[in-house]
C-alpha positions in Angstrom: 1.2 22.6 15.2 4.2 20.8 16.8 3.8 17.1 16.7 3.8 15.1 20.3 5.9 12.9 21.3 4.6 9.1 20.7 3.0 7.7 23.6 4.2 4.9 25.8 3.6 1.4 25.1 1.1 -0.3 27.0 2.1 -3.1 28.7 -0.6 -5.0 26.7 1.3 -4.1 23.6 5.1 -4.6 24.8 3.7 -8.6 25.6 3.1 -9.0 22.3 5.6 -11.2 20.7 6.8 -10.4 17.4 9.5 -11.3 14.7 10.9 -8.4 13.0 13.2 -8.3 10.2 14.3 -5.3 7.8 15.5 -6.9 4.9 15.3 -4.2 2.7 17.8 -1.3 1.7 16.0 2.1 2.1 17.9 4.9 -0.6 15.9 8.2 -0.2 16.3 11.6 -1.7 16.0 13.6 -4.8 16.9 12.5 -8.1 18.4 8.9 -6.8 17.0 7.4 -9.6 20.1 8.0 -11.4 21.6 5.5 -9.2 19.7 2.8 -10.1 22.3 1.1 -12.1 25.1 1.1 -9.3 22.7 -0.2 -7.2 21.3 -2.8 -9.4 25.0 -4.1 -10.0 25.2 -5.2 -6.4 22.7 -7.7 -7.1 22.8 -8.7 -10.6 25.3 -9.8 -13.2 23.9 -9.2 -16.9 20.0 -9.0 -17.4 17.5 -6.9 -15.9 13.5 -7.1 -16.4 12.4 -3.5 -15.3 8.1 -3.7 -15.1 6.4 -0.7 -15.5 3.2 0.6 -16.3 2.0 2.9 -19.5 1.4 6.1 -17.0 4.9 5.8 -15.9 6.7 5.4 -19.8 5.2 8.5 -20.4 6.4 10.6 -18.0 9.6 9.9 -18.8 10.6 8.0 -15.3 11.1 4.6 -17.0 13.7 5.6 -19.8 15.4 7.4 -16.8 15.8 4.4 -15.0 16.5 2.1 -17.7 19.0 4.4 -19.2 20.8 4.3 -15.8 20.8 0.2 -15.8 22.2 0.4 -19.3 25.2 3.1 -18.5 26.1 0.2 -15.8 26.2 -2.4 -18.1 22.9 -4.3 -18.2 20.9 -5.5 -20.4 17.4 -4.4 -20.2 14.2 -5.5 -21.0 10.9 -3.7 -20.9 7.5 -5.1 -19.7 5.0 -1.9 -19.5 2.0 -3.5 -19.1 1.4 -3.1 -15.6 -2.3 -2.5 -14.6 -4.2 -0.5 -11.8 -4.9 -3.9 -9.6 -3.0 -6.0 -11.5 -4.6 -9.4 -12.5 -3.4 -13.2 -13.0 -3.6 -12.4 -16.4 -1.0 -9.4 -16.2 1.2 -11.6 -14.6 0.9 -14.5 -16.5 2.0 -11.8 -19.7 5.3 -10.6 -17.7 6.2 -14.0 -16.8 6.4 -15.1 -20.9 8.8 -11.8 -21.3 10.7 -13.2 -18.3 11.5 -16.6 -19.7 12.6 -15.7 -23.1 15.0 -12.7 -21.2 15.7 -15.0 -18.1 16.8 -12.5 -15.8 18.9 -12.1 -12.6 17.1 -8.9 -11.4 14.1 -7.8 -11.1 12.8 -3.5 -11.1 10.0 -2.6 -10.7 9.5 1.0 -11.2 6.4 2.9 -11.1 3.2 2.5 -8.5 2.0 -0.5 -6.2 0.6 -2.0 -9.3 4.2 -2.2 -10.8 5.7 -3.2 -8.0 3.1 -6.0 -7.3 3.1 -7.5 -10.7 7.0 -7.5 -10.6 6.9 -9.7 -7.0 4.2 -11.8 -9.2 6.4 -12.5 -12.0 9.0 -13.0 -9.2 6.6 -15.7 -7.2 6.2 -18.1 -10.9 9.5 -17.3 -12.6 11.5 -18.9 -9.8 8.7 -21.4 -8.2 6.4 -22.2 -10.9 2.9 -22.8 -10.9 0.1 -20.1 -10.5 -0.5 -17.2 -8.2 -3.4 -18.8 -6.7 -0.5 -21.8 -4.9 0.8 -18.7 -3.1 -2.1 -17.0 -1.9 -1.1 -17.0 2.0 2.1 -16.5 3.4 5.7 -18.2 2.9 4.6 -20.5 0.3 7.1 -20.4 -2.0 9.7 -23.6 -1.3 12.2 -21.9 -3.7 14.9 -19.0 -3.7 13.0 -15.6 -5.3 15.3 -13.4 -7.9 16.6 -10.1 -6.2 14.0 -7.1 -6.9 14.6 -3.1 -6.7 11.5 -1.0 -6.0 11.0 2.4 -7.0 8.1 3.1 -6.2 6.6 7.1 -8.2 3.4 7.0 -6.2 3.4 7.5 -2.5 0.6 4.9 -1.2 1.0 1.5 -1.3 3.8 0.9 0.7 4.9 -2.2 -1.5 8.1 -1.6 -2.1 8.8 -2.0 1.8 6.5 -5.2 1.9 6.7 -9.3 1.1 3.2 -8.9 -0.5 2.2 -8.6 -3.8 -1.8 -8.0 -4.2 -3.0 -9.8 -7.5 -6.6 -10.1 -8.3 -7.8 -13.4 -10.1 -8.8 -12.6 -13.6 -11.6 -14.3 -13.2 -13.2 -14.6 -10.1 -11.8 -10.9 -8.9 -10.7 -12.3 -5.9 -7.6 -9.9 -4.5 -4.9 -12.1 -3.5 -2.9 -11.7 -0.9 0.5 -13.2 -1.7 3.4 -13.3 0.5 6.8 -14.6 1.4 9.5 -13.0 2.9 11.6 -14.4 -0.1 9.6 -11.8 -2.0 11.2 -9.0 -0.5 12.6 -6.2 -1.9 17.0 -5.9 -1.6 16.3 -2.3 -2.2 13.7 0.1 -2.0 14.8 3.6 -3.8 12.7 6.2 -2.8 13.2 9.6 -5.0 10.7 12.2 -3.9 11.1 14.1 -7.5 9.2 10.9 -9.5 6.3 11.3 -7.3 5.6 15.4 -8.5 4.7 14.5 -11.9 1.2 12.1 -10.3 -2.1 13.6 -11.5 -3.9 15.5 -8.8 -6.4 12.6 -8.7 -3.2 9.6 -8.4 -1.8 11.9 -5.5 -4.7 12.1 -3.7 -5.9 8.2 -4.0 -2.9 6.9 -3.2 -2.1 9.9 -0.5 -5.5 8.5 1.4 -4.6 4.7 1.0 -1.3 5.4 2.6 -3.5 7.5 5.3 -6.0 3.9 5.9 -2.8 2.3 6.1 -1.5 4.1 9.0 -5.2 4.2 10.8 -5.7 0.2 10.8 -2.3 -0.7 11.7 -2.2 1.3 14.4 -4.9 -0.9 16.3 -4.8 -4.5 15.1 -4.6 -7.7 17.0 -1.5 -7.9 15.4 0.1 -4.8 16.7 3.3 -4.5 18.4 5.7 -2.0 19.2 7.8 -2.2 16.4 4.8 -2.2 14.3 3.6 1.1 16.3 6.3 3.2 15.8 6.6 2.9 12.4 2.7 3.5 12.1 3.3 6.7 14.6 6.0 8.0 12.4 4.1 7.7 9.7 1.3 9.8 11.0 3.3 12.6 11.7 4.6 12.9 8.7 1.3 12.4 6.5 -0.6 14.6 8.7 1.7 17.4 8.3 2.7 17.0 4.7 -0.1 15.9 3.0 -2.3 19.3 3.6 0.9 20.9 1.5 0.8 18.5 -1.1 -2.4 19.3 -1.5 -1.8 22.9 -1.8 1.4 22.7 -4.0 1.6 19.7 -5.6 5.4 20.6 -6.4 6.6 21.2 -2.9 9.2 18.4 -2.6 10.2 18.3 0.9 6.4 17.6 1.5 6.3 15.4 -1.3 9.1 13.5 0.2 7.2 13.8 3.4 4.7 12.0 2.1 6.5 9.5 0.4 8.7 8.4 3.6 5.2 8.5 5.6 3.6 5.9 2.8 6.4 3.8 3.0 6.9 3.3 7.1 3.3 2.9 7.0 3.8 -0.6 4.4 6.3 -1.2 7.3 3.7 -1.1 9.5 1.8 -3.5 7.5 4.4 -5.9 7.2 4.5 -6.0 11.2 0.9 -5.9 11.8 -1.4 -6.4 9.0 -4.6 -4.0 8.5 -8.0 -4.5 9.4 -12.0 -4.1 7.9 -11.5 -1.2 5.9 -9.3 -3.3 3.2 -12.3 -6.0 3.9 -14.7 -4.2 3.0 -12.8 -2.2 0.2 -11.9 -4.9 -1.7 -15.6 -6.6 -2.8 -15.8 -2.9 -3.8 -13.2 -2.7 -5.9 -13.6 -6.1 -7.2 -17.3 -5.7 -8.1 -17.7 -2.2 -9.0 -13.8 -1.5 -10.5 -13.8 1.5 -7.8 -10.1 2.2 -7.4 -8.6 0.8 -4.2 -7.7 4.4 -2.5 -10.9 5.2 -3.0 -12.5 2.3 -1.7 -10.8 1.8 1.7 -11.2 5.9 2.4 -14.7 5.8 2.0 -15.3 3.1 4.6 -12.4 4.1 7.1 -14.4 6.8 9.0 -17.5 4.1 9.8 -14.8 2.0 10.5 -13.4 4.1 13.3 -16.7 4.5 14.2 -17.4 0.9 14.6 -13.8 -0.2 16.0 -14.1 2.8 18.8 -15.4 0.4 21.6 -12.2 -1.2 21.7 -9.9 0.8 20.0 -10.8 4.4 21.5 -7.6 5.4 23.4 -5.3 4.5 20.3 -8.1 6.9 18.3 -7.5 9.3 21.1 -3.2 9.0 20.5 -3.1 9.6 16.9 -6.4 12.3 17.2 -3.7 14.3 19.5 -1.9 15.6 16.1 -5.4 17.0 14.6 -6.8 20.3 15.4 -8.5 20.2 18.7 -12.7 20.4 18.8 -13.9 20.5 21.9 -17.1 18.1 22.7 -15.8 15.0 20.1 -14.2 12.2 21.6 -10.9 11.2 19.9 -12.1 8.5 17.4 -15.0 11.3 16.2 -12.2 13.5 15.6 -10.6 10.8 13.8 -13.5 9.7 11.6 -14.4 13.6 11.0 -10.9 14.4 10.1 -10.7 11.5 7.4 -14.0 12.6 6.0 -12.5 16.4 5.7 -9.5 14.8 4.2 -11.2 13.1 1.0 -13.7 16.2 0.7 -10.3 18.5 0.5 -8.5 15.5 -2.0 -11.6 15.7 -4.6 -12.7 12.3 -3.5 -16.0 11.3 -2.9 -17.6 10.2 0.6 -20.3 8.3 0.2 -20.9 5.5 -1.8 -24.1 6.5 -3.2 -21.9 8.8 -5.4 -19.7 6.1 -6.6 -22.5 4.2 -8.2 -23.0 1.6 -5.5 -26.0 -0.4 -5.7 -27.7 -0.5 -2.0 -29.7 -4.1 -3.2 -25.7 -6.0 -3.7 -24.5 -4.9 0.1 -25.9 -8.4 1.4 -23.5 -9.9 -1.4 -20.9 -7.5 -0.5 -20.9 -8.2 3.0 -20.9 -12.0 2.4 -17.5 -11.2 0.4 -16.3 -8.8 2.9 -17.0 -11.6 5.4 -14.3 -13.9 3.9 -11.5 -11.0 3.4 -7.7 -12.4 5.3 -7.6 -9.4 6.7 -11.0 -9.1 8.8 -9.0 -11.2 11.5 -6.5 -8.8 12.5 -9.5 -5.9 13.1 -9.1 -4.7 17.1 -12.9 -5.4 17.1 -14.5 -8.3 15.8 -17.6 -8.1 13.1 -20.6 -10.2 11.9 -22.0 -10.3 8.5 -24.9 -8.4 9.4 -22.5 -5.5 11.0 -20.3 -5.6 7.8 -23.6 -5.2 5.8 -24.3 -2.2 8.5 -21.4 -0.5 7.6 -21.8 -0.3 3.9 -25.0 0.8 4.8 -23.7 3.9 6.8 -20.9 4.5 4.3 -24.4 4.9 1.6 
C-alpha cells in the first residue's frame, strides 16, 4: 500500500508559533558505529565516559564502540549500570565515576535508559545539585559537556531530544528534565545494533515509538514543523514495523524503524505528548510495568477519548491503514493499535498486567498531576482519567 502524500496544514496549525532548532548531528547507516571515535574527536580532547547498560555489554555493542574511541586516542571509561527507567539513584552512581574520570565527552550507547542516565549525569556533573532542581525545562544556568547518542533500541527517541526521563528513587515520580543545553552534538544511528534486541525489547520499544507519533500528532502544542516530522514517522513505522515483526533481521526495515523512532522524538521535542504518557507513568511507577507497555495499553482509549476534538488528524494518519468500511478514522486508529500489540506479544488490557481495579482512584489522582496532561488536544478530569483506566481493564 503506497503511502499518501501528507495533508495540508490547516490554517489553525500554520498560526501556531513555534521555535525550532536542530542542534543535533544525525549519522545514519549500517555499521557507523565504527566511526564513533572520529566523531567523538570533533568534540572532545582526552577522556570519554561512555554509559551503558548490562544488556548492551553483552551483546558486544559497547566494546565495539569503546574500542573505536580508543583507536582515536581517548581514554575511556565504562559506567554499565544503566537501568530500565533509570532512577536518581543510577545517576547519582554515574556521576561518582564522572568526578574521579572528569570527562570532556559524554556517550551514551545503548537504549533510552542509557541515553537518559547519560544527560543525567550531564545535568549534575556540570551544574551541581540534584535531578529534582531540574525537573522542568531550561533550568540549568551552566554550559552542559558535549554527548554522542547511540541509541540500539528504536523507541525512545532520546537521542534526538533535550530530555532526560529520571524517576525519583523514592517517591517514583518520572521526571521530566530538560534543557536545550542537554542536547545531543551527535546522534549516530546504526540500524545493525538494533537486530540483536529480544523479540520482546523490539516490540516495547517498537509500540512506544508508535504512542509517540499518535500523541504528537494532535497536541496543543502542535505545529507544522512538529507535524511533519510526526507524518514522516508514521510512514515509515507503519510500513516497516509489520516486517520487523516478521524478520527480525530485515535491516532496511530495521533501519525503517529506527529513523521513524527517532523523527518521532523530534516530534516530541517540537510538541510534547499527551494522556497516554499520563496515564502510563503512575503505571509504570506503581506497578514496575515497563513504559512501552504502559503507554500502548492506554493509547487506543485514548484515541477514543481525544476523538471529539482530534477526529480529522485520526482520519489523516488512519489514511495509511487498511481500509474498513463503517469505522470512522479514530476507530480505525484505536483498532489498529490494539491489532498492533496483539501481533507484538503484548498484552491489551490491564487486567492481564496485574492491575489492581481498587488503586485506579489513586492512579488517576497521579495521572491528574502528569506535565504532560496539558498538551492533550482534549482536556480531562480526574474522574475521566479514572474512566479510562477503567476501559483500558
Amino acid at each position: 500500500m503506497g503511502v499518501p502524500e501528507p495533508p495540508p496544514f490547516s490554517e489553525q496549525v500554520l498560526d501556531r508559533v513555534f521555535d525550532f532548532s536542530l542542534g543535533t548531528r544525525i549519522v545514519f547507516g549500517p555499521d557507523r558505529i565504527d566511526e564513533l571515535g572520529s566523531l567523538a574527536r570533533e568534540h572532545a580532547s582526552q577522556r570519554v565516559l561512555v554509559v551503558s547498560d548490562p544488556g548492551v555489554v553483552a551483546a558486544g555493542h559497547t566494546e565495539r564502540g569503546c574500542a573505536s574511541l580508543r583507536a582515536a586516542g581517548f581514554d575511556v571509561t565504562l559506567f554499565a549500570e544503566a537501568r530500565e527507567n533509570p532512577t536518581t539513584d543510577d545517576v547519582a552512581r554515574g556521576l561518582e565515576v564522572a568526578r574521579a574520570l572528569q570527562p570532556d565527552l559524554l556517550v551514551g550507547l545503548g537504549g533510552g535508559s542509557s541515553m537518559d542516565c547519560a544527560k543525567g549525569i550531564n545535568f549534575l556533573y556540570t551544574n551541581g545539585g540534584r535531578m529534582q532542581d531540574y525537573w522542568g525545562v531550561n533550568k540549568a544556568t551552566q554550559p552542559m559537556l558535549p554527548m554522542i547518542a547511540v541509541p540500539t533500541t528504536a523507541g525512545t527517541g532520546s537521542e534526538l531530544q533535550s530530555f532526560a526521563l529520571i524517576s525519583d528513587a523514592e517517591t517514583h515520580v518520572k521526571m521530566a528534565c530538560g534543557d536545550r543545553k542537554a542536547t545531543c552534538r551527535v546522534a549516530l544511528l546504526d540500524p545493525k545494533l538494533t537486530v540483536t534486541q529480544p523479540p520482546r525489547v523490539t516490540a516495547l520499544t517498537a509500540v512506544d515509538a508508535v504512542s509517540h507519533v499518535v500523541e504528537t500528532y494532535v497536541t496543543r502544542k502542535r505545529n507544522p514543523m512538529s507535524m511533519a516530522f510526526s507524518w514522516r514517522a508514521w510512514a515509515l513505522l507503519t510500513a516497516h514495523l509489520p516486517r520487523v515483526f516478521g524478520d527480525p533481521t530485515d535491516l532496511t526495515s530495521r533501519g525503517g524503524v529506527q529513523l521513524g523512532a527517532s523523527l518521532a522524538g523530534l516530534a516530541i521535542e517540537n510538541s510534547m505528548l499527551g494522556i497516554a504518557h499520563s496515564l502510563a507513568n503512575p503505571l509504570t511507577a506503581t506497578y514496575d510495568i515497563p513504559h512501552g507497555q504502559a503507554v500502548s495499553v492506554m493509547l487506543p482509549w485514548v484515541v477514543r477519548f481525544n476523538a471529539k476534538v482530534a477526529g480529522q488528524s485520526y482520519e489523516e494518519l488512519s489514511a495509511v491503514l487498511p481500509h474498513d468500511e463503517g469505522r470512522d478514522g479514530a476507530e480505525r486508529l484505536a483498532s489498529w493499535l490494539e491489532q498492533l500489540l496483539e501481533r507484538a506479544g503484548l498484552e491489551t488490557k490491564l487486567s492481564a498486567l496485574g492491575v489492581d481495579s481498587s488503586r485506579f482512584a489513586e492512579l488517576a489522582e497521579a495521572a491528574e498531576q502528569q506535565w504532560t496532561r496539558g498538551f492533550n488536544p482534549r482536556s480531562s478530569t480526574r474522574e475521566e482519567l479514572f474512566h479510562l483506566y477503567q476501559q483500558a481493564f
